[in-house]
C-alpha positions in Angstrom: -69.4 -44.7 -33.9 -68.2 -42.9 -30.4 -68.4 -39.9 -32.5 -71.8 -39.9 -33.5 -73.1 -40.8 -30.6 -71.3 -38.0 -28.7 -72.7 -35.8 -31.4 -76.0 -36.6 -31.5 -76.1 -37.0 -27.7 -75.3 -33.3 -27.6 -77.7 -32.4 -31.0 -80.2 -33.9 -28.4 -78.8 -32.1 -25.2 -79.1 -28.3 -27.0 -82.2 -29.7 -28.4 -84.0 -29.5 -25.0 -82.6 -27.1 -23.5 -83.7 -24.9 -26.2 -87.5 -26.9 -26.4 -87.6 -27.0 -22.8 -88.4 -23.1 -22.0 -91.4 -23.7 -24.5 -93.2 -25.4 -22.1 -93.4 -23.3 -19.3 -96.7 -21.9 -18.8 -96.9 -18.3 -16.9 -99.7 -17.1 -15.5 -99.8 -12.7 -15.4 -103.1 -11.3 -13.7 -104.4 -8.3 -15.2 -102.9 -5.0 -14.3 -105.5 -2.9 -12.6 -105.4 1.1 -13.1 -107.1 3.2 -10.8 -108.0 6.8 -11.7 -105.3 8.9 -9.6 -107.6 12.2 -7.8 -105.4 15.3 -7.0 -106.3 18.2 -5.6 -104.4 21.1 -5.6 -105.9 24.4 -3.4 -103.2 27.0 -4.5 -106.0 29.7 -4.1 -105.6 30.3 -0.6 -102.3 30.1 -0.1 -101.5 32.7 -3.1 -105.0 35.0 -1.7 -103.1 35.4 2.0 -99.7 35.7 0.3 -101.5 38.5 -1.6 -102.9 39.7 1.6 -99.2 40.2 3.3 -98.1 41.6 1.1 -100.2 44.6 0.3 -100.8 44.6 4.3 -98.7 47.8 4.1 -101.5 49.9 2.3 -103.9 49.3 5.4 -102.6 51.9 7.7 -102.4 54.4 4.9 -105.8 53.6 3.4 -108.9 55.9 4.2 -112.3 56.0 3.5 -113.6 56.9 0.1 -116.4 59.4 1.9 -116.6 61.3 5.3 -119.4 60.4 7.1 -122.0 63.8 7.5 -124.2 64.6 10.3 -127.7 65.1 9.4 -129.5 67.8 11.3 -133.1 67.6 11.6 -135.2 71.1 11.5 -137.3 72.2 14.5 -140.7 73.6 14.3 -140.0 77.1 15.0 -136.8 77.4 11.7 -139.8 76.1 9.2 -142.7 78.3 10.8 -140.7 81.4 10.1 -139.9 81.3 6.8 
């Protein structure tokens, strides 16, 4: 008789601690995902890297044309022709 009490004392025992976890109620709030905004201005820093490193070519550089020097006529070159 010991015996099946001891054994259904501990049928019972593993019985609730396996039922137990059951009725625990857990609460999760709702995840909330926000739209991540990155910006990323590589323009500049790649335009004055640029900028460095062709700075070499400005002292060798010179103008595409020669500025010219316009000389107006004066009365007396047109009356004699």
């Amino acid at each position: 008789m010991t015996r099946i009490l001891r054994r259904s004392g501990l049928t019972l025992a593993v019985s609730l601690l396996v039922l137990a976890p059951s009725c625990a109620r857990v609460s999760v709030d709702p995840i909330e995902v926000k739209p991540i905004h990155v910006v990323v201005d590589v323009n500049v820093r790649i335009d004055r890297e640029l900028d460095e490193f062709f700075a070499f070519e400005d002292k060798y550089r010179q103008p595409a044309t020669q500025p010219t020097t316009t000389q107006t006529a004066s009365a007396s070159d047109s009356a004699g022709k």
